[in-house]
C-alpha positions in Angstrom: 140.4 55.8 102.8 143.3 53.9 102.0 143.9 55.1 98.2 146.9 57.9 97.8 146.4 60.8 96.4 148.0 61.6 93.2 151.4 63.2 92.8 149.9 65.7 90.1 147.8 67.2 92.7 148.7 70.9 93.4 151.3 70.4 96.7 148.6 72.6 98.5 145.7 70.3 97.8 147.3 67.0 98.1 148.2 67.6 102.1 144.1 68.5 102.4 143.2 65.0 100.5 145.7 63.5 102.3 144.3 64.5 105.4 140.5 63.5 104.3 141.9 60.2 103.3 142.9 59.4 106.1 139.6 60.2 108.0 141.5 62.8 110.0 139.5 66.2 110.9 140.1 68.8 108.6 141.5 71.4 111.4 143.5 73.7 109.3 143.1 77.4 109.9 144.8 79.9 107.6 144.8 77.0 104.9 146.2 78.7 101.8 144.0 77.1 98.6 144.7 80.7 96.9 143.8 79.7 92.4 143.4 76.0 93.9 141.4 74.0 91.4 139.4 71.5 93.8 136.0 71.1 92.0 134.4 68.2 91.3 135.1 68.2 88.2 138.9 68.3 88.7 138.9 66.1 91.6 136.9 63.2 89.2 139.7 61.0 89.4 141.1 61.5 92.9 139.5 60.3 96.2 138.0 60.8 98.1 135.4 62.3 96.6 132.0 63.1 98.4 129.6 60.6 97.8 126.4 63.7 98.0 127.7 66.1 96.2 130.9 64.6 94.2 133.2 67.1 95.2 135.8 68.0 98.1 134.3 66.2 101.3 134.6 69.0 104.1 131.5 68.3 106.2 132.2 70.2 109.8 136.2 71.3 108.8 137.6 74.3 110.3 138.9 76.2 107.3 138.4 79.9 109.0 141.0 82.8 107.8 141.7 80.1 104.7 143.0 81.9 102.0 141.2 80.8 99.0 141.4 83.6 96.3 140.1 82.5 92.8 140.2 79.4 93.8 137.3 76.4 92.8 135.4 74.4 95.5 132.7 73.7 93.0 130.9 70.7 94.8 132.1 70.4 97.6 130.3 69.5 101.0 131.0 72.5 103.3 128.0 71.1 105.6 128.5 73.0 109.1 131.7 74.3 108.1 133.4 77.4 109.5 134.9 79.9 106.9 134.9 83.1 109.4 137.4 85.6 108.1 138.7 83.5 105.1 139.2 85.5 102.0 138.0 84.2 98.7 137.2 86.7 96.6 136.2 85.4 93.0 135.9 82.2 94.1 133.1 79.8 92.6 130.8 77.4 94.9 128.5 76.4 91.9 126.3 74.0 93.2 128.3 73.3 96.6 126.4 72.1 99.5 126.9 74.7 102.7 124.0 74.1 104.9 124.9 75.7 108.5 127.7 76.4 107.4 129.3 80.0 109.1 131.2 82.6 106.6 130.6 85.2 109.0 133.2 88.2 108.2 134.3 86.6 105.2 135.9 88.5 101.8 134.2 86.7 99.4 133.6 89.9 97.0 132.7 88.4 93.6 132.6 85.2 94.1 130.2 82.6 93.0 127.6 80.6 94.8 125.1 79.4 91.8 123.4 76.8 92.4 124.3 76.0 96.4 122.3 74.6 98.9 122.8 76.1 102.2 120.0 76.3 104.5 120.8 78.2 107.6 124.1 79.5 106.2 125.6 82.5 107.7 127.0 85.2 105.9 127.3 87.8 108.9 129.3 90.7 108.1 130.6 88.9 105.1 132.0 90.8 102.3 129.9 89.9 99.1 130.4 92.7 96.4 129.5 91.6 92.8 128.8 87.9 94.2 126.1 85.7 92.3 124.1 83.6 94.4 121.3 82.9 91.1 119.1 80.1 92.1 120.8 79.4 95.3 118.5 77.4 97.8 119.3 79.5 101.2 116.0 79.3 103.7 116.6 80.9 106.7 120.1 82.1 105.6 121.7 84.6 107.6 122.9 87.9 106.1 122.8 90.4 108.8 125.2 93.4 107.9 126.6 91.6 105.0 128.0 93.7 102.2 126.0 93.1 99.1 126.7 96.0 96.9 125.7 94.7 93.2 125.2 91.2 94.3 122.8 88.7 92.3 120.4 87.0 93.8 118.1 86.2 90.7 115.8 83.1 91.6 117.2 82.5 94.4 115.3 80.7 97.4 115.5 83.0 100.5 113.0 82.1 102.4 113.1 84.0 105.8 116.3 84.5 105.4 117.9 87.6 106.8 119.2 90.8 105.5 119.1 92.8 108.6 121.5 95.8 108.3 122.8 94.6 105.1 124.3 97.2 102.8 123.1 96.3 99.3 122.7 98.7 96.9 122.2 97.6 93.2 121.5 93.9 94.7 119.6 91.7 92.2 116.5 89.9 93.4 114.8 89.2 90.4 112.2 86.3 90.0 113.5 85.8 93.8 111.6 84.3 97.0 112.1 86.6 99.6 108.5 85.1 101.6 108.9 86.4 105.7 112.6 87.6 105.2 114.1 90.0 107.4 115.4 93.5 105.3 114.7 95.9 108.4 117.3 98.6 108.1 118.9 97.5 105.3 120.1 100.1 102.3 118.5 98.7 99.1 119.0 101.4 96.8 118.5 100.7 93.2 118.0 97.1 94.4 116.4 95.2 91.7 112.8 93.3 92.9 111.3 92.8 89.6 108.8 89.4 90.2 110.2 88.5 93.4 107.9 87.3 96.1 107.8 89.3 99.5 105.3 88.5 100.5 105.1 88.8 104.6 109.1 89.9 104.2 110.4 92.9 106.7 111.3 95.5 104.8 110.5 98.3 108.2 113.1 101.1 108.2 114.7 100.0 104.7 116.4 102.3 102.5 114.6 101.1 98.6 114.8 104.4 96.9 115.0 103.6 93.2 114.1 99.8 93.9 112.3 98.3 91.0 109.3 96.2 92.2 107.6 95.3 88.7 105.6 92.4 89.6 106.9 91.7 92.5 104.2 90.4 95.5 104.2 91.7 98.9 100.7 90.6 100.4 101.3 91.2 103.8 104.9 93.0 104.0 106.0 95.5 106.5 107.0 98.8 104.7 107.0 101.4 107.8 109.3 103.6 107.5 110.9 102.6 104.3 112.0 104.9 102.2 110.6 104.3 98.8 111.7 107.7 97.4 112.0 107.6 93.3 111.0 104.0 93.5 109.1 102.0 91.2 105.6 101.2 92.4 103.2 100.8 89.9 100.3 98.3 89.4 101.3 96.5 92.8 98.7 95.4 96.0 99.6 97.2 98.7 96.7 97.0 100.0 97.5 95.0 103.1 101.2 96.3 103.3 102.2 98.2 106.7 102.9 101.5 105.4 103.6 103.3 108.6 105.2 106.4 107.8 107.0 105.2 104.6 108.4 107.8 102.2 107.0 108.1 98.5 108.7 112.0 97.2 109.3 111.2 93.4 108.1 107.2 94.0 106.0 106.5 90.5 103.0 105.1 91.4 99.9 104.1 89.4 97.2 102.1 90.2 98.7 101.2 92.8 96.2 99.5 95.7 96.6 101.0 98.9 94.7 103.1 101.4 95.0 106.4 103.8 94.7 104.5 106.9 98.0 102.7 106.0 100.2 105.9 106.3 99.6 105.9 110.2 98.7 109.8 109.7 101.7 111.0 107.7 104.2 109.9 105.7 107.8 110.0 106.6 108.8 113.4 105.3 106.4 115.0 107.5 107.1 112.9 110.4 111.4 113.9 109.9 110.2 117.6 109.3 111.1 117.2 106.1 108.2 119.5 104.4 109.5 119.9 100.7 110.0 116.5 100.2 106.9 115.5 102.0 104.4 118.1 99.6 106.3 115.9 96.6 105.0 112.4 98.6 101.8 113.4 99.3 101.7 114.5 95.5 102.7 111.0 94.6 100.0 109.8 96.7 97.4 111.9 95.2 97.9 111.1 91.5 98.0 107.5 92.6 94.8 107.6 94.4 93.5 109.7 91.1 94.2 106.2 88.7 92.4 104.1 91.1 88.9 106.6 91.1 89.7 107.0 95.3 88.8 110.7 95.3 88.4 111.0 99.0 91.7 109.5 99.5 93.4 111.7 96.6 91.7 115.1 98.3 93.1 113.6 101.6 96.9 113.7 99.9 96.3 117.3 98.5 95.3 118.8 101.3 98.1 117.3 103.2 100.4 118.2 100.4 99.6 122.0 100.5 100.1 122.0 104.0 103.1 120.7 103.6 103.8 123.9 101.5 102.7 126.0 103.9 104.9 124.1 106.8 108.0 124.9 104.2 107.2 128.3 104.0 107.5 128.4 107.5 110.6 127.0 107.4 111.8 129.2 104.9 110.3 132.2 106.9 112.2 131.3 109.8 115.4 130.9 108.1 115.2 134.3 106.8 114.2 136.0 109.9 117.7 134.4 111.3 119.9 135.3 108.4 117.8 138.8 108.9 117.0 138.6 105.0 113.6 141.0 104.7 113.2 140.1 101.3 113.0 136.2 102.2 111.3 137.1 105.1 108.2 139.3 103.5 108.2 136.3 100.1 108.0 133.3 102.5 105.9 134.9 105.4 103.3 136.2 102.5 103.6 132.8 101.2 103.0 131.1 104.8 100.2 134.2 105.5 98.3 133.1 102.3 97.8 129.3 102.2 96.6 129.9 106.1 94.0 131.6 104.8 93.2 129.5 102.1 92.8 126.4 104.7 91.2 128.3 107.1 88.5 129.7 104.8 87.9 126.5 102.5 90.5 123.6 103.4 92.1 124.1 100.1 88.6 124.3 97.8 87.9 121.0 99.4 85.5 122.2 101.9 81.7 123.3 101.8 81.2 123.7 105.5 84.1 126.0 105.8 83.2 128.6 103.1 79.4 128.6 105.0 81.1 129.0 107.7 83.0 132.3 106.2 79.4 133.3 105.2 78.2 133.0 108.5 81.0 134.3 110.6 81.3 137.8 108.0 77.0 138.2 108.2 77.5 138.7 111.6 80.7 141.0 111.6 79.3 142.9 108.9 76.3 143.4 111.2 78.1 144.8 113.9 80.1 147.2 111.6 77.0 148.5 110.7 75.9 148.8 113.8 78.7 150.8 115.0 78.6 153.2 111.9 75.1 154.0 112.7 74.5 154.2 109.2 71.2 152.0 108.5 68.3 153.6 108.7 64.9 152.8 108.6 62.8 154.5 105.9 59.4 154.2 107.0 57.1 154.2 110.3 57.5 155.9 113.5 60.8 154.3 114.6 62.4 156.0 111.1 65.6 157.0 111.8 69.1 154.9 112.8 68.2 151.0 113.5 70.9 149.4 116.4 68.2 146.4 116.4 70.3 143.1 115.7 67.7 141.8 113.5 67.6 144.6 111.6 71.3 144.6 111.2 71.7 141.0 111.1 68.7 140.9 107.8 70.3 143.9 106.0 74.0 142.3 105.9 72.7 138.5 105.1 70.6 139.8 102.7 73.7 142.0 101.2 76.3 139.4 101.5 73.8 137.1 98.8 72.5 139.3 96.6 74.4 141.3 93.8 72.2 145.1 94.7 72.1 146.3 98.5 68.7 144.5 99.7 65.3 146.9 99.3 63.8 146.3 103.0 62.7 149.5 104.4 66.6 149.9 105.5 68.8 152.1 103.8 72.7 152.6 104.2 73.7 156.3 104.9 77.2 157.6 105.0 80.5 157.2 102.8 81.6 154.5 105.3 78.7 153.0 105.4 78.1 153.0 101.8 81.3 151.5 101.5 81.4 148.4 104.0 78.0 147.9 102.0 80.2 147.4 98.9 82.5 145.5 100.2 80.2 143.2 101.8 78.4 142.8 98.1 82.2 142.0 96.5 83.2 139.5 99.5 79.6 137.7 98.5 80.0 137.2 95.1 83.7 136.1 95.9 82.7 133.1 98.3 79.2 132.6 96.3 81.4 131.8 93.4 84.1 129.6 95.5 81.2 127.7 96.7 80.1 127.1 93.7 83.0 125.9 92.6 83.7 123.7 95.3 80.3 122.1 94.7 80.8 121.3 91.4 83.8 119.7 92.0 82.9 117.3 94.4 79.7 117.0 92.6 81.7 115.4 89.6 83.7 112.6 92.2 
C-alpha cells in the first residue's frame, strides 16, 4: 500500500489509486471518471491492482451518481458496490466482477458488461439500452423495471434472475439460461429467445408478441396471460406450460405440444372482449392442433373461433344500432342471426346430436301443423275422414321428414296449405339428411 501512483495517471484516476493505496474507503460520490481508461489492462503497471480480478480494486466503494461516461473499468472488483444513479453510458465492464453489487437507476445505455460475474447484482430501474451482457454470469440478478430496449443477453447465465416490469423490446436472449426467472409483466416484444432455456421461468402477463422461441425450452413455464400475438411458436413442448388465457392471434404455430385444458376456457382475446382478434387465436390454435393429428382439440378451436365471429358481429351490430347505421345494422345483425342458427342447429357441422335433435324437434312441430290444418285424412275404414290422432300425425310427418315422396299409409294430405307444409317438410328433410351426412363423414375420417 505504500507504492505511489504514477504521475502519468489521468489527474482524475490517480486521486482514486491514491485513495486505494492508501487502504482508505473509497467514499466518493459524484466521482467524475467520464473517458477514464482504468482497465486492467491499463492499470498493468500501477498498483494496486486487485489480486481476483487484476483490475481497479473497489470491493464495497460508494461510487453512486459517478459520472463515468465511455469510460473503462474492465476488471475491476465492484463486489457490493453502489453505483445508484451514476451515468455510464458506453462504458465497458468486460469481465469485471460485480456480485451484490447495486446499479439501481443507473444510465448505463450501451454499455458493456461481457463476461462479468455478478450474482445478485441489481440493475433496478437502470437504464440499459443497446447494453451487451453476452455470457455474463448473473444468477439471481435483479432487473425489475430496468430499461432493456435492444439489449444483448446472448449466453448469458440468468438463472432466477428478475425482469419483473422490465421494458425490453428487441432484447437478445439467445442460447441464454433464463431457468425460474421472473419476466411477469415485462414488454418483450420482438425479444429474441432462440435456444434459450426457460424452463420453470415467469413469463405470466408478459408482452412477447413477435418473440422468436426457436428451440428454446420451457418445460414447466408460466405463460398466463402472455401475449404471444405474431410470435414464433413452432415445434416447441408446451405441453406442461401454464397457458392461462394467453393470446396466440397471428402466433405461427406448428406442431406445437400443447392441450385445451391449458387455455383455462378461453384465450385472452375472448377474456378482454376482444372477439376479432380472438376468432384469429382460436384459428391459430386450430391449425396447430391439425399438425399434431388432435382433432378433438382442433374442432374445440373452431367452434370457439366461429363464435367468436358471431360475438363480433354482435359487436358490430351494436355499434351500428348506436351510430343509427341501418345498413350496418341489417349486414351485422343478419350476420349475428345466421351463425346462431348454425350453432344452434349443428354446433358448426361439428355436432350429430344437434341436427337429431332438429329432426326430432321439426317431426313434432310439423305434426301439430298438421294437426291444426286439419288436412290429413284417413283413406280407408270407418274412421275415414280428418285424423287429429297424435300418432297419426306424429307417423305421417316422421315418415315425411325421411323419405324423399309423401309417405303411402292410409293418410293422405288435403288442402293447398297442407300440401304445402307437406313440401316443405320433404325439402327441410333432405336438407338436414344431407348435413348429417356430412357431419358423419367427417368425424368418421378423424
Amino acid at each position: 500500500m505504500d507504492q505511489v501512483t504514477p504521475r502519468d495517471v489521468e489527474p482524475r484516476l490517480r486521486g482514486l489509486l491514491d485513495l486505494i493505496a492508501a487502504g482508505t474507503p473509497v467514499r466518493e460520490p459524484g466521482l467524475d471518471l467520464a473517458h477514464v481508461d482504468a482497465s486492467s489492462t491499463a492499470l498493468a503497471t500501477v498498483a494496486p491492482a486487485d489480486a481476483e480480478s487484476g483490475g481497479l480494486p473497489l470491493v464495497g466503494a460508494d461510487l453512486s451518481r459517478a459520472r463515468m461516461e465511455e469510460a473503462d473499468l474492465s476488471g475491476a472488483n465492484l463486489r457490493r458496490a453502489s453505483l445508484t444513479g451514476a451515468v455510464g453510458r458506453s462504458t465497458r465492464f468486460i469481465g469485471a466482477i460485480l456480485e451484490e453489487a447495486d446499479l439501481s437507476e443507473a444510465d448505463l445505455s450501451g454499455a458493456d458488461f461481457s463476461g462479468i460475474v455478478a450474482g445478485q447484482v441489481r440493475f433496478a430501474e437502470a437504464m440499459l439500452e443497446d447494453a451487451r451482457f453476452g455470457q455474463a454470469a448473473m444468477r439471481f440478478a435483479d432487473l425489475s423495471g430496468a430499461l432493456l430496449d435492444g439489449a444483448n443477453f446472448a449466453e448469458a447465465d440468468l438463472w432466477g434472475a428478475n425482469f419483473s416490469g422490465a421494458d425490453a423490446d428487441d432484447t437478445v436472449f439467445r442460447g441464454a439460461r433464463l431457468d425460474e426467472a421472473k419476466l411477469a409483466d415485462a414488454n418483450l416484444t420482438h425479444a429474441d429467445f432462440e435456444g434459450a432455456s426457460l424452463t420453470k421461468a415467469s413469463l405470466a402477463g408478459s408482452r412477447l408478441r413477435g418473440a422468436k422461441f426457436t428451440g428454446a425450452k420451457l418445460d414447466g413455464a408460466d405463460l398466463s396471460g402472455a401475449d404471444l400475438s405474431d410470435t414464433d411458436l413452432v415445434r416447441l413442448n408446451l405441453a406442461t406450460c401454464r397457458l392461462r388465457h394467453a393470446r396466440f392471434a397471428g402466433a405461427w404455430l406448428n406442431g406445437t405440444r400443447m392441450s385445451v385444458e391449458q387455455l383455462g376456457g378461453a384465450v385472452g382475446e375472448e377474456v378482454s372482449g376482444a372477439y376479432e382478434a380472438a376468432q384469429a387465436s382460436y384459428l391459430a390454435l386450430e391449425q396447430n392442433w391439425k399438425s399434431i393429428g388432435s382433432q378433438d382439440a382442433a374442432s374445440w378451436a373452431y367452434k370457439r373461433g366461429r363464435r367468436m365471429g358471431r360475438f363480433h358481429a354482435g359487436q358490430q351490430a351494436r355499434v351500428a344500432w348506436i351510430a343509427r347505421d341501418w345498413v350496418g345494422i341489417l349486414g351485422h345483425g343478419y350476420r349475428w342471426t345466421a351463425d346462431r342458427f348454425v350453432e344452434w342447429l349443428c354446433d358448426y357441422g361439428e355436432s350429430l346430436s344437434r341436427i337429431a335433435r332438429a329432426f326430432a324437434l321439426l317431426i313434432v312441430v310439423f305434426a301439430g301443423l298438421y294437426g291444426l290444418t286439419g288436412g290429413l285424412f284417413l283413406t280407408e275404414g270407418p274412421e275415414a275422414g280428418p285424423t287429429y290422432n297424435p300418432i297419426d300425425l306424429m307417423s305421417y310427418s316422421a315418415l315425411n321428414m325421411m323419405t324423399a315422396n309423401p309417405p303411402e299409409i292410409g293418410l293422405k294430405p288435403t288442402g293447398r296449405v297442407t300440401n304445402l307444409l307437406v313440401g316443405l317438410e320433404g325439402a327441410v328433410g333432405i336438407i338436414l339428411m344431407g348435413l348429417y351426412g356430412f357431419v358423419l363423414g367427417n368425424r368418421l375420417r378423424r
